[in-house]
C-alpha positions as CSV (number, residue, x, y, z in Angstrom):
1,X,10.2,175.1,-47.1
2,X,13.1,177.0,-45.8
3,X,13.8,179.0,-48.8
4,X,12.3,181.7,-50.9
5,X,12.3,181.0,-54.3
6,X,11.0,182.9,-57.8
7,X,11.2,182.1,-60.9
8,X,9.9,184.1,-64.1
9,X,9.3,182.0,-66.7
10,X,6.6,179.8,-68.5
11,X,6.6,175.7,-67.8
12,X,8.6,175.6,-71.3
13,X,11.1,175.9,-68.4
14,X,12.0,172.7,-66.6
15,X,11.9,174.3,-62.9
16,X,8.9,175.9,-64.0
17,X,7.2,172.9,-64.8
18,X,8.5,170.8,-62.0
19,X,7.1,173.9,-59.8
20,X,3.3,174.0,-60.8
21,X,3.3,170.6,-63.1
22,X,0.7,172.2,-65.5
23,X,1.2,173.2,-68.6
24,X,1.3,177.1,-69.0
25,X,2.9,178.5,-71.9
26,X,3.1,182.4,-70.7
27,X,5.7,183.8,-68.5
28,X,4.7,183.9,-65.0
29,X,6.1,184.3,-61.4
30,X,6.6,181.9,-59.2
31,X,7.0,182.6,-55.8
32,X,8.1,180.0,-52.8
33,X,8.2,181.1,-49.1
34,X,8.6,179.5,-46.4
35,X,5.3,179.1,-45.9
36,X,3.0,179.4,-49.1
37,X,3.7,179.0,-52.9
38,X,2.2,181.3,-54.7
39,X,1.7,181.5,-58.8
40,X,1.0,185.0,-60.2
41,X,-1.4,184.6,-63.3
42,X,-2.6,186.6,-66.0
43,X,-6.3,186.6,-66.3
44,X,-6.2,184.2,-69.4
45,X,-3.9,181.9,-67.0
46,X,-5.9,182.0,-63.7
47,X,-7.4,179.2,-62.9
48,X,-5.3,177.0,-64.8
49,X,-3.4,175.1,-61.5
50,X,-5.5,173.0,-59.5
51,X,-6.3,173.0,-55.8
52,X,-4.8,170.1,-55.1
53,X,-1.7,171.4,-56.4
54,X,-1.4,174.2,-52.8
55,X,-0.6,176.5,-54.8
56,X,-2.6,179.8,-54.2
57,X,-3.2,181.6,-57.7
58,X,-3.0,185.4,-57.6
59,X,-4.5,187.4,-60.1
60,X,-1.8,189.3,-61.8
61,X,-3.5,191.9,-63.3
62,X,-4.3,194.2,-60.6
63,X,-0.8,194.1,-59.3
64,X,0.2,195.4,-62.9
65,X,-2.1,198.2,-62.7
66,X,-0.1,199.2,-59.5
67,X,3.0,198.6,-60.6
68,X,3.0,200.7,-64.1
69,X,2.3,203.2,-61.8
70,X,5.7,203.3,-60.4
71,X,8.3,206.2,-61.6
72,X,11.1,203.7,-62.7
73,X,12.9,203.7,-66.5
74,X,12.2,200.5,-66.8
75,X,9.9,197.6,-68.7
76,X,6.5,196.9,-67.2
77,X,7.5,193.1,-66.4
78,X,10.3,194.2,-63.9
79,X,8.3,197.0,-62.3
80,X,5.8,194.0,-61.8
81,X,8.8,192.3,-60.2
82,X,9.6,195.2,-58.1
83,X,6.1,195.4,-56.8
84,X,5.8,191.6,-55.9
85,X,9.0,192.5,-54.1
86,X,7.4,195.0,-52.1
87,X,4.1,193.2,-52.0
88,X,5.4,190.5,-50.2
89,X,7.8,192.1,-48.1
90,X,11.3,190.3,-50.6
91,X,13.2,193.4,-50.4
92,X,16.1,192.7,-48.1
93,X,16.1,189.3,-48.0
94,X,18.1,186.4,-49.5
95,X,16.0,185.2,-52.4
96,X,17.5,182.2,-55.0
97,X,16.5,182.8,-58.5
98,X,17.8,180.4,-61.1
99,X,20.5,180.6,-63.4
100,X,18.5,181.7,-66.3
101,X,16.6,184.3,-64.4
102,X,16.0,187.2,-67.2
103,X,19.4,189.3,-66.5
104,X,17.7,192.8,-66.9
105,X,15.1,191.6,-64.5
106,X,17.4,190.8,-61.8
107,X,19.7,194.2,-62.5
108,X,16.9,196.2,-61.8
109,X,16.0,194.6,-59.1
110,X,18.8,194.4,-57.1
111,X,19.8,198.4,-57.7
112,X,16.6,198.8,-55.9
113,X,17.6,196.4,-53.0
114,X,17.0,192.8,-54.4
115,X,19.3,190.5,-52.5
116,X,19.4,187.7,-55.5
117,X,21.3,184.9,-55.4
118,X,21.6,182.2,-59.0
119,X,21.5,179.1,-57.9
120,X,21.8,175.9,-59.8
121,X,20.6,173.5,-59.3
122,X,17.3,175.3,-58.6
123,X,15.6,172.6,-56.8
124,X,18.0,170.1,-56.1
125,X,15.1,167.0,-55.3
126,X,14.8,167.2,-59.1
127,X,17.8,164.4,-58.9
128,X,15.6,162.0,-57.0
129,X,12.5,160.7,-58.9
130,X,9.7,160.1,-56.8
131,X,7.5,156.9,-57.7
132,X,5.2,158.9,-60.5
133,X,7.8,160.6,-62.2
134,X,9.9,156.5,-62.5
135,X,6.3,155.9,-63.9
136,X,6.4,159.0,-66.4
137,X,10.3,158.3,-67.9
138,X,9.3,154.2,-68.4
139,X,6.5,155.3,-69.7
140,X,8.5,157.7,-72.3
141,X,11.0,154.8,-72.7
142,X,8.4,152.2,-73.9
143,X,7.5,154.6,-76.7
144,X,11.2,155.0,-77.5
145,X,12.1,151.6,-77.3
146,X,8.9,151.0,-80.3
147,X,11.0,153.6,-82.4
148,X,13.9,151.4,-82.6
149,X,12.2,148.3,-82.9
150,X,10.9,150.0,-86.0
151,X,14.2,150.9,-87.2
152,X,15.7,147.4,-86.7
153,X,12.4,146.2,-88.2
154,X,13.2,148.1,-91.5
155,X,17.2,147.3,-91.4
156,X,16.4,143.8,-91.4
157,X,13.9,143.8,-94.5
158,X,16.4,145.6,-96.6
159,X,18.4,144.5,-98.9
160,X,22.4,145.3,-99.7
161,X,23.0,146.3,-103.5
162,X,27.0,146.8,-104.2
163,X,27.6,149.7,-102.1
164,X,23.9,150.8,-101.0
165,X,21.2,149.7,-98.8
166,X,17.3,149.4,-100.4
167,X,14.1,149.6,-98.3
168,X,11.4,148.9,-100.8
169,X,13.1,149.4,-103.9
170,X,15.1,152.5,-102.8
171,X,17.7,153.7,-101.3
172,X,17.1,154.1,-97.4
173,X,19.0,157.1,-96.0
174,X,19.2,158.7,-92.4
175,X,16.1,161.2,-93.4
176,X,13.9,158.3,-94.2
177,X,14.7,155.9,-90.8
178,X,14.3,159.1,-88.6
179,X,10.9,160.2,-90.3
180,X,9.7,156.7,-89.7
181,X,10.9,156.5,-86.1
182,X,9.4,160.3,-85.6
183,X,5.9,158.9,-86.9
184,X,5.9,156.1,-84.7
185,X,6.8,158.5,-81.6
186,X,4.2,161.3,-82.5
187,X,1.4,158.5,-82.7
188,X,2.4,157.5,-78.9
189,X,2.2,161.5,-77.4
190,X,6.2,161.8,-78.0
191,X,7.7,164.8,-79.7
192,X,11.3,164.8,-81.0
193,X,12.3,168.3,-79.2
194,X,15.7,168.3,-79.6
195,X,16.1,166.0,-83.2
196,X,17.8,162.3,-82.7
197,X,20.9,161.0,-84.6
198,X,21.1,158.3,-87.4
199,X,24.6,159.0,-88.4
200,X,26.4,156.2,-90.5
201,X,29.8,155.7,-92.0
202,X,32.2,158.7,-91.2
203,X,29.1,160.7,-89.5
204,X,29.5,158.2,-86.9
205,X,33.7,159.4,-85.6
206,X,31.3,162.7,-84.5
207,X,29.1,162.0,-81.7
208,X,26.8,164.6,-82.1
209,X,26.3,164.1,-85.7
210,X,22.9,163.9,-86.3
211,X,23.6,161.9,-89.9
212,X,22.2,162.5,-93.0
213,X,22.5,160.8,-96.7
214,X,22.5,157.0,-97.5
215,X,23.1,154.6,-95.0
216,X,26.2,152.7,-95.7
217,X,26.1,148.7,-95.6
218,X,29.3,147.3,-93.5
219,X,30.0,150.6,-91.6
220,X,28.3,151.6,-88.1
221,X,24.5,152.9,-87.9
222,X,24.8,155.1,-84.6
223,X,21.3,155.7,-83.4
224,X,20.5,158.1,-80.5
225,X,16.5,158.8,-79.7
226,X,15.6,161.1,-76.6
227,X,12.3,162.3,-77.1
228,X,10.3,164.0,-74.3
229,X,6.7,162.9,-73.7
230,X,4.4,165.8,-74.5
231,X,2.2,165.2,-71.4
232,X,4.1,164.4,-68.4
233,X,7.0,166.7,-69.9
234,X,9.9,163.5,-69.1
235,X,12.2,162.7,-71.4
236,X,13.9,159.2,-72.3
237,X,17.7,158.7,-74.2
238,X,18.5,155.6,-75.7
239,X,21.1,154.6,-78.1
240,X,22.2,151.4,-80.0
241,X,24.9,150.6,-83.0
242,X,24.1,148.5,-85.8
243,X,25.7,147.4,-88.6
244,X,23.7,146.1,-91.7
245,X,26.0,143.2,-93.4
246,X,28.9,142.4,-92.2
247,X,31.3,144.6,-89.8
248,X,34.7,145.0,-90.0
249,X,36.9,143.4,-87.5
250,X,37.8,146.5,-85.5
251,X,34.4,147.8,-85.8
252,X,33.3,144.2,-84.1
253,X,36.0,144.2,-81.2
254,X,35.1,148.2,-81.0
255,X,31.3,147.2,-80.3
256,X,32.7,144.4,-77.8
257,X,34.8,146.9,-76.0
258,X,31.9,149.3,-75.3
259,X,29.9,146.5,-74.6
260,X,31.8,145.4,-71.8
261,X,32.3,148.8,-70.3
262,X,28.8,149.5,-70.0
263,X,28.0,146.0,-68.2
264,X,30.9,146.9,-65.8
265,X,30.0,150.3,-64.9
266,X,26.1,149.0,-64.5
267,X,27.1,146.1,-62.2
268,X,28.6,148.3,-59.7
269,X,26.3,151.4,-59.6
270,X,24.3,151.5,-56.2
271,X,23.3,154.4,-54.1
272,X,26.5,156.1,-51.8
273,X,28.8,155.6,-55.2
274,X,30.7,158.9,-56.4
275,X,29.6,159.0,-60.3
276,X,33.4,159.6,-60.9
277,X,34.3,156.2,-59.5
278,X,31.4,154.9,-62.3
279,X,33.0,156.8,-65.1
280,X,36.4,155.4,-63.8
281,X,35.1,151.7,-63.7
282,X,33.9,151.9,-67.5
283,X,37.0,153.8,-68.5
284,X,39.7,151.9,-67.0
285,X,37.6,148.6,-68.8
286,X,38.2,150.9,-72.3
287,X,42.2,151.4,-71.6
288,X,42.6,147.5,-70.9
289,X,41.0,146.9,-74.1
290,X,43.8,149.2,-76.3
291,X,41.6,152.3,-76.4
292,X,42.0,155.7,-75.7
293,X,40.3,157.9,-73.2
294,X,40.6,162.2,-74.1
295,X,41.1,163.4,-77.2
296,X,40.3,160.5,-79.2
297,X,38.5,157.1,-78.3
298,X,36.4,157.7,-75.5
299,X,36.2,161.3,-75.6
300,X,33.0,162.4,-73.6
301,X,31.1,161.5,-70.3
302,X,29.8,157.8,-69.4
303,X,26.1,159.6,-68.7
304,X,23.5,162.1,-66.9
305,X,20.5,162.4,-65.1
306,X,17.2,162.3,-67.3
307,X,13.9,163.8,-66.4
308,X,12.2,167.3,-67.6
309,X,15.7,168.3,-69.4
310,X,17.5,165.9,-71.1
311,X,20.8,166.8,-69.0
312,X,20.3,166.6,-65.4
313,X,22.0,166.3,-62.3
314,X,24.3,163.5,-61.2
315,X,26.5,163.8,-64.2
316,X,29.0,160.8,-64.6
317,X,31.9,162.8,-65.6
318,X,35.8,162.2,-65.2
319,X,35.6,165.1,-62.7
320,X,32.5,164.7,-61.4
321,X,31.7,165.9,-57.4
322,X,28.2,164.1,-57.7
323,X,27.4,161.2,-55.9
324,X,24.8,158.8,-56.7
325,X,21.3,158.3,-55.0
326,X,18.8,156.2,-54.8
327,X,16.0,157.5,-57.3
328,X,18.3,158.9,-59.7
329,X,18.0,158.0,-63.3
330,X,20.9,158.3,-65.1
331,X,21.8,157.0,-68.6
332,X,25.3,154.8,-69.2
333,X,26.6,155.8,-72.4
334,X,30.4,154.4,-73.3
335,X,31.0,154.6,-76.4
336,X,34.3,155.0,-78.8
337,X,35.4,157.0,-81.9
338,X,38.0,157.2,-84.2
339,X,38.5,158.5,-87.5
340,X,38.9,156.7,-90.7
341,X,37.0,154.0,-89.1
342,X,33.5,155.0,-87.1
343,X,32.2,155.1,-84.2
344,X,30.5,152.8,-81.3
345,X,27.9,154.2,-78.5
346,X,25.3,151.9,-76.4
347,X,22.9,153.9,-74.4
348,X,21.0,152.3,-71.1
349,X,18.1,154.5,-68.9
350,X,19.1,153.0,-65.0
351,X,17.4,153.7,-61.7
352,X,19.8,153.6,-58.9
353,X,18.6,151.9,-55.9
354,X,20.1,151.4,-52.2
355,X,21.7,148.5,-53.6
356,X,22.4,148.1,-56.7
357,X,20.2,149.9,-59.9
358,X,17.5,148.6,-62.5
359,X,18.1,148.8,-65.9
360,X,15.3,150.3,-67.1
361,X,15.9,150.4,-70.8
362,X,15.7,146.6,-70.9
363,X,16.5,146.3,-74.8
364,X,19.0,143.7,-77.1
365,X,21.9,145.1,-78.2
366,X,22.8,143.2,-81.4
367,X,25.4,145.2,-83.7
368,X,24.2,142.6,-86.8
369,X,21.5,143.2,-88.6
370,X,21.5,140.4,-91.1
C-alpha cells in the first residue's frame, strides 16, 4: 500500500464496505497507510472487524475526549478528524478521500493544513472481482433469475380478456408481479434497494419507468430486477421483454434487433477491448437494422460494472476511456425505444476473461409468453 487513504462513512457506503467487509451501520474512519489499516470505532462498534481482516481497531472514544478539547468553531466529528490528523502525523501530506467525503469535514480540514485530494474511483481494484466476490454476484443472480421465472411462471397462467390480462380471476397489474417477485427475493436474503421496473404499454418508451397499472396484453412487459444481496452486499441486474399474446410486427423485429446487438457485442468482449469499441459493435448492429442511436432509438449506454453499487467502473459508454479487464463484470444492456410504440431492453451479467467472457446470467430470452 502506497497510498494513504480515509474515508468517513458507515459500510452503507460501498468503499466502506469493500474496506472492512463487515457490516457497521455507524459512521466511522477509515484510515490506510502505507503500512497499517486502521478502523476507528465507537465503543458500541469495537470489536466488530475480525482479526483476520488486519485491520487494527482503535478505540474511538478516548481520541474524542481529546479532541472536544481543541479551541476550534467547529462540530465534534471534524475536530475528531483534525486530531486523527495530528495523531497520526496526516497533516502535510497527500491524503485521497473519496468523492463523497462530508464537504464541511474536508473544509475544515484543509484550512488547518489537510492536503485532500477526491478521488474517484476510490479504490480502483473494485473493477476486478476476485474469485469470492464472482461467487457473491452468481450467487445474487440465481436468486434474481428465480424472480423472473416466477414472473414468466404467472404470465403464462393468465389469461387475455378483451383488452386485460387476469391472474386468478383478476386483473394482474405491475404492483402485483413486482410484489410477487419481491417475496420470492426477500425469502432468498435479497432486498430490492433501489425498486425494479415492470413497465408495460407506453411506460415502456421511458427506460426508467418503473411501471405501474394493468399490464397490457399485445404491448411490451419491460422487466428490470437488480437487487443487492443483504449479506455479501453484491448486487445482480437483469432485464428481459415479454409480450403476453401476440406482438406487433415492429414490436417483434424491435426485439430481434436488440437481440442481435447484444449477441454481437457479447461475442467480441475479451480482456484488452476499449468498452467504447463494445458499445460501437452493438450500436453499429442497431443502425444496420433501421434504428436510431441519440435522441431516440437507442438512447443510453450498452452497460456497467456491477458489484457493491449497482453502477460501477468499466462503463460501456459511446465515449467511454475504460478498457476492459479480465474480472470485470459488466452487464450488456441494448435496448430500443420509441414512442407511440414501446420499448425493447435485454439485460446479461458477463465476466470478462483473457479471452473471451462468460455469460453469467445464463437465462432464455423468449419475447412470447403464450
Amino acid at each position: 500500500m502506497e497510498k494513504t487513504r480515509l474515508i468517513f462513512a458507515s459500510t452503507k457506503d460501498s468503499d466502506m464496505q469493500y474496506a472492512v467487509k463487515t457490516p457497521i451501520t455507524s459512521s466511522f474512519f477509515y484510515l490506510e497507510t502505507k503500512e497499517k489499516r486502521y478502523a476507528l470505532l465507537d465503543k458500541v462498534d469495537f470489536g466488530i472487524i475480525p482479526k483476520k481482516a488486519k485491520i487494527i481497531s482503535v478505540p474511538l472514544n478516548p481520541l474524542s475526549v481529546e479532541a472536544k478539547k481543541l479551541r476550534y468553531k467547529t462540530s465534534d466529528r471534524n475536530k475528531l478528524a483534525y486530531y486523527i490528523f495530528k495523531k497520526y502525523g496526516l497533516m502535510g501530506k497527500r491524503v485521497e478521500v473519496p468523492i463523497h467525503f462530508p464537504l464541511d469535514m474536508a473544509d475544515f480540514l484543509r484550512k488547518n493544513g489537510a492536503k485532500l485530494t477526491p478521488t474517484f474511483p476510490f479504490f480502483p481494484q473494485r473493477a476486478m472481482k476476485t474469485k469470492e466476490e464472482i461467487e457473491y454476484i452468481k450467487e445474487s443472480l440465481a436468486h434474481t433469475k428465480l424472480a423472473f421465472r416466477i414472473i414468466e411462471n404467472i404470465l403464462r397462467r393468465s389469461k387475455i380478456r378483451k383488452n386485460r390480462i387476469y391472474y386468478q380471476n383478476k386483473i394482474l397489474t405491475s404492483e402485483f408481479l413486482k410484489q410477487e417477485a419481491e417475496k420470492a427475493l426477500i425469502e432468498k436474503g435479497m432486498f430490492d434497494l433501489l425498486g425494479m421496473i415492470i413497465s408495460t404499454g407506453a411506460q415502456t418508451a421511458i427506460p426508467h419507468h418503473s411501471g405501474s397499472g394493468p399490464i397490457r396484453p399485445h404491448q411490451p412487459i419491460v422487466c428490470d430486477i437488480f437487487p443487492r444481496h443483504r449479506n455479501s452486499g453484491y448486487f445482480s441486474d437483469m432485464t428481459r421483454t415479454y409480450v403476453k399474446g401476440k406482438p406487433s410486427a415492429e414490436i417483434q423485429k424491435m426485439y430481434e434487433a436488440v437481440l442481435r446487438a447484444q449477441n454481437a457485442a457479447i461475442k467480441k468482449i475479451r480482456s484488452g477491448v476499449s468498452a467504447k469499441e463494445i458499445y460501437d459493435i452493438s450500436a453499429n448492429v442497431i443502425l444496420k437494422n433501421g434504428y436510431h442511436i441519440g435522441d431516440s432509438g437507442f438512447i443510453h449506454g450498452l452497460g456497467h460494472g456491477v458489484g457493491l453499487d449497482i453502477h460501477e467502473k468499466p462503463s460501456l459508454k459511446p465515449h467511454s476511456e475504460d478498457i476492459l479487464e479480465a474480472g470485470n463484470v459488466i452487464t450488456i444492456e441494448p435496448g430500443l425505444y420509441y414512442s407511440g410504440i414501446g420499448g425493447i431492453r435485454l439485460e446479461d451479467m458477463v465476466l470478462v476473461t483473457k479471452t473471451s467472457c462468460q455469460n453469467l446470467t445464463n437465462f432464455p430470452k423468449r419475447l412470447v409468453i403464450p
